[in-house]
C-alpha positions, 0 to 999 in steps of 0.5 A: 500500500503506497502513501497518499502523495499530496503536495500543497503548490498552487500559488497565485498571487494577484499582486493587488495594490492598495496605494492611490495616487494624488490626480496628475494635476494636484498639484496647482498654482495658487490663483489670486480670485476674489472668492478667497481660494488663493488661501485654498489653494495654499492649504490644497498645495501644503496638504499635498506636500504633507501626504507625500512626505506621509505626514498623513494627520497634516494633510487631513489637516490641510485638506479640511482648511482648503474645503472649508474655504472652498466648499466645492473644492473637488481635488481637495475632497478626492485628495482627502479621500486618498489620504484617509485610505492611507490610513485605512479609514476606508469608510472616511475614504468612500465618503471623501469620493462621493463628495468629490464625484458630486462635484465632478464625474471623475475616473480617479474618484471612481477608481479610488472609490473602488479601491476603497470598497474592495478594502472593506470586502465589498467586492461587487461595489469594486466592480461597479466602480471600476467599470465605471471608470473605464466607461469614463476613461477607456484607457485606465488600465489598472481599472481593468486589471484589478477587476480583473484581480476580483473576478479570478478571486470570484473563479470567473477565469475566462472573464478575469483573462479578459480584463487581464488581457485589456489592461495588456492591450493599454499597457504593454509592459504590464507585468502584474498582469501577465503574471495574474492571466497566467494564473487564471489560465493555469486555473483553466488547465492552460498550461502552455499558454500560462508558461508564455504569460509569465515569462512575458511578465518576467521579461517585462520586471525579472524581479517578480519572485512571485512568477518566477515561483508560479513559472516553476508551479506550471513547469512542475505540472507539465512534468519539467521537474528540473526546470520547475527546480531552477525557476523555484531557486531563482524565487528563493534567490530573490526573496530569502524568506519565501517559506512558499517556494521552499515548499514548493521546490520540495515537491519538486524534488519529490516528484524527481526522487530527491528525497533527502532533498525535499525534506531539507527544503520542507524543513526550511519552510518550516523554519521559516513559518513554524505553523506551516501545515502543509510543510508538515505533511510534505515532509511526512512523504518524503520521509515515507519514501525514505522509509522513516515511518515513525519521523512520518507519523511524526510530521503528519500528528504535527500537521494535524495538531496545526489543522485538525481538519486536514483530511490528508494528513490523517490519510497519511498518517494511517498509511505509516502507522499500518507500515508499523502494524498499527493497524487499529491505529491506520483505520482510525485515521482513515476513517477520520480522513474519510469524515473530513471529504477525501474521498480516496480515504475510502480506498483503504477503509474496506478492510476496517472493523 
């Protein structure tokens, strides 16, 4: 009876970036007017000076003055806004937006809003103002690739790929979304076609650990097990810490027959993040392989502890125990790991009493 090889490696990452950015014009020429916005556009200009230097209060601030003498100050709500998203008052933010977006129908205020709204989890108010935003402006690529972010999170893959592929059209060298629709497309089991899109991204930024580890998770589906190996060390090269990649590489080497390899890199992993379930269980089929059935038991009861719904590591965990004829032992865990949804748990409790 083989153990049960299950190997945690789909890692997509969508590189959502929550940063908002002052309007290209924000900021302005103080103007001498008779309504008294000269000293608006003064308390507009250093609340400006103060979010870019992240003196966030100061802004606040500054913004506040600049709309108290300029109710109908649309930059210096929307810039308001901006700075409360820094400080993660996502609610304040949307209220500066609405305010700004009364005053004038803007695809930034749109954007932010939607920025904003996907922060609090409220993911279809993001897509009605990101499809806003390009209604507005047909060009603003980042509107549709973090839409796009939404409807991979949604597994909308083909719709996602979509929205992926016209922020490309708009931005050529846009690397984040190559590497996201290659993730959609390896979700659709298009495997060549999200190989050719991350390598795209990597032409356009080769400092991406993140695609060079899902390059790696694609190559190690298409059975290029030493190519996946060298694209998860170029991850690991470039970020020291990526307790993922660590995991993942060991699968590789796995699925090569580099078994003390394997355990050395789960073992990272988990140096790296000591509560690292899947680690766990890796390691505990490495070391199967290696025949060290009690340093399996071992791993799977601690992936176990760190997951006590971790059907696969019961799995295991039985699988070993029977190797040392505890066989009493082995159905109990199968019978759990069937309790849990693994259907294959099922294949070995016919003999069970």
């Amino acid at each position: 009876m083989k153990i049960k090889k299950i190997l945690f490696v789909l890692f997509c990452s969508l590189a959502i970036q929550n940063t908002i950015y002052s309007q290209n014009d924000s900021i302005v020429k103080a103007k001498v007017l008779d309504d008294g916005s000269q000293d608006a556009e003064k308390f507009y200009n250093s609340g400006i000076t103060n979010f870019a230097n992240k003196n966030f209060s100061g802004a606040i601030n500054d913004f506040n003055q600049a709309i108290a003498l300029k109710p109908d100050f649309e930059r210096a709500y929307y810039n308001r806004g901006a700075t409360k998203f820094e400080m993660k008052d996502y609610n304040g933010a949307i209220t500066d937006f609405d305010k700004a977006l009364t005053i004038s129908q803007t695809a930034d205020s749109y954007f932010s809003r939607a920025q904003s709204k996907y922060a609090l989890g409220n993911k279809d108010g993001a897509i009605t103002d990101y499809s806003k935003t390009v209604e507005l402006k047909a060009d603003y690529a980042q509107a549709y690739y973090y839409r796009g972010g939404i409807k991979f999170e949604n597994s909308e893959y083909k719709e996602a790929i979509d929205d992926f592929t016209k922020a490309i059209a708009i931005k050529p060298d846009y690397a984040y979304a190559y590497n996201d629709r290659g993730s959609a497309k390896r979700q659709m089991d298009d495997i060549k076609g999200a190989i050719s899109d991350y390598n795209k991204a990597l032409v356009a930024n080769s400092e991406m650990a993140f695609t060079y580890n899902n390059l790696a998770s694609a190559k190690r589906k298409q059975g290029d097990f030493k190519g996946a190996i060298s694209d998860y060390t170029e991850a690991i090269n470039q970020k020291k810490d990526y307790y993922v990649a660590y995991n993942n590489r060991g699968s590789a080497k796995l699925d090569n027959g580099d078994y003390q390899g394997a355990i050395d890199d789960f073992s990272k992993a988990i140096q790296l993040k000591a509560d690292y379930a899947f680690a766990f269980n890796n390691r505990a089929v490495a070391k199967y392989k290696l025949k060290d059935y009690k340093g399996s038991i071992d791993d799977c009861s601690k992936a176990i502890q760190l997951n006590s719904t971790y059907g696969y590591a019961y799995l295991n965990r039985g699988i070993a125990k029977e190797m040392l004829r505890d066989n009493a032992g082995a159905c109990s865990d199968w019978k759990k790991s069937a309790d849990l949804g693994v259907e294959s748990a099922k294949n070995y409790t016919g003999d069970c009493r």
